[in-house]
C-alpha positions in Angstrom: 0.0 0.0 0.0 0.7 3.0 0.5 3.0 2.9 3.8 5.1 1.2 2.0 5.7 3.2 -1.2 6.5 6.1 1.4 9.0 4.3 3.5 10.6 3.8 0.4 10.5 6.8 -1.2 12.1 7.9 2.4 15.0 5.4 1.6 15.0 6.6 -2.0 15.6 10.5 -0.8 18.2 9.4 1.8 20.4 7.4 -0.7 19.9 10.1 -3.7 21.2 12.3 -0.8 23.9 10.5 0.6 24.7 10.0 -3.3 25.2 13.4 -4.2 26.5 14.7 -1.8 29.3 11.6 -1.8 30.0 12.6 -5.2 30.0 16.4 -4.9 32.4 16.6 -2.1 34.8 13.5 -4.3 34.5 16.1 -7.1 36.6 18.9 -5.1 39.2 15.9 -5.1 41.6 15.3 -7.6 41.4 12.1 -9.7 43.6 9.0 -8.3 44.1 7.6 -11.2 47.6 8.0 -12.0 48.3 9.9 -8.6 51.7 9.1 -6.0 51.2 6.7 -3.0 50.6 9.9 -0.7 47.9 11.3 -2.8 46.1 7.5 -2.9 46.2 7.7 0.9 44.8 10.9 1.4 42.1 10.1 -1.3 40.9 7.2 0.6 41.1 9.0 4.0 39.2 11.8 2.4 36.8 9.4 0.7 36.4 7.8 4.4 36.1 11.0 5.6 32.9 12.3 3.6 31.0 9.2 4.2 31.4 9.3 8.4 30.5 12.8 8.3 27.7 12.2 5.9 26.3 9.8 8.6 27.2 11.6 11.4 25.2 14.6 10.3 22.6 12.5 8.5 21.2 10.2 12.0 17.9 9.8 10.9 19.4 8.3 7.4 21.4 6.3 9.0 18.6 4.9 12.0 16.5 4.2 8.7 18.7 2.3 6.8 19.9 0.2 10.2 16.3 0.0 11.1 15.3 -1.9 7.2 18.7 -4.1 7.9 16.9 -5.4 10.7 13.8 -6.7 8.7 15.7 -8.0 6.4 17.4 -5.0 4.2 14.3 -5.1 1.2 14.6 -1.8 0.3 18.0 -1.4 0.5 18.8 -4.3 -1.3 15.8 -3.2 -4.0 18.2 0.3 -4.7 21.2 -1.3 -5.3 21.4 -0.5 -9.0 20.5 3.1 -9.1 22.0 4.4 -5.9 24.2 2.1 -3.5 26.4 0.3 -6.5 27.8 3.8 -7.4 29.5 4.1 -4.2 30.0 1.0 -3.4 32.2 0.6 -6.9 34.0 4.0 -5.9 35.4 2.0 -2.7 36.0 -1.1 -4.4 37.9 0.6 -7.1 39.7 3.0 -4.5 40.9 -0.1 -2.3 41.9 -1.9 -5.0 44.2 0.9 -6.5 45.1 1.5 -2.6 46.2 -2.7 -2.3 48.4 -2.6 -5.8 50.1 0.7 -4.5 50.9 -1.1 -0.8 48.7 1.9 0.8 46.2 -0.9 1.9 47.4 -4.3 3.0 46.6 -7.1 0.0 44.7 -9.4 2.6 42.1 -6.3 3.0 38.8 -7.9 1.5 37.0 -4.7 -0.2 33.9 -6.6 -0.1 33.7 -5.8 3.7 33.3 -2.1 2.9 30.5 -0.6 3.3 
């Protein structure tokens, strides 16, 4: 009905938020690709960074998305395509780039962020 179309578009908002914001702030940062060891470390930093003050400043975002895990994580898992994968991919991407430049230990799983 229509309880649930709202609690989703609520998840839809916070994500789409989180999401732009994310890649708004990754925009003022230079690309890595191609970057020195010391500017792959502060890129991940920074990238880790943005996302804990995202959450830090976004509680209700963050008590939603704990509170679907909890029931099972349908919506979240419904908006993987359109607006978790992008970020997920940017850490995956980051990490790995992080592992084959020795800034990140090769045994780090990036799988287990996020």
């Amino acid at each position: 009905g229509s309880k649930e179309k709202l609690y989703r578009e609520v998840h839809v908002r916070g994500w789409k938020k989180l999401q732009d914001w994310f890649m708004y702030q990754l925009s003022l940062i230079p690309e890595y690709e191609g970057l020195d060891v010391d500017a792959i470390q502060r890129l991940i930093l920074e990238s880790v960074k943005i996302l804990n003050t995202f959450i830090a400043n976004n509680v209700a975002f963050q008590r939603l998305v704990t509170w679907d895990a909890l029931e099972g994580g349908k919506v979240t898992r419904s908006l993987w395509e359109d607006m978790r994968k992008p970020l997920v991919e940017h850490f995956h991407n980051l990490i790995e780039v992080g592992k084959e430049m020795g800034v990140i230990s090769k045994e780090y799983d990036a799988a287990h962020t996020l």
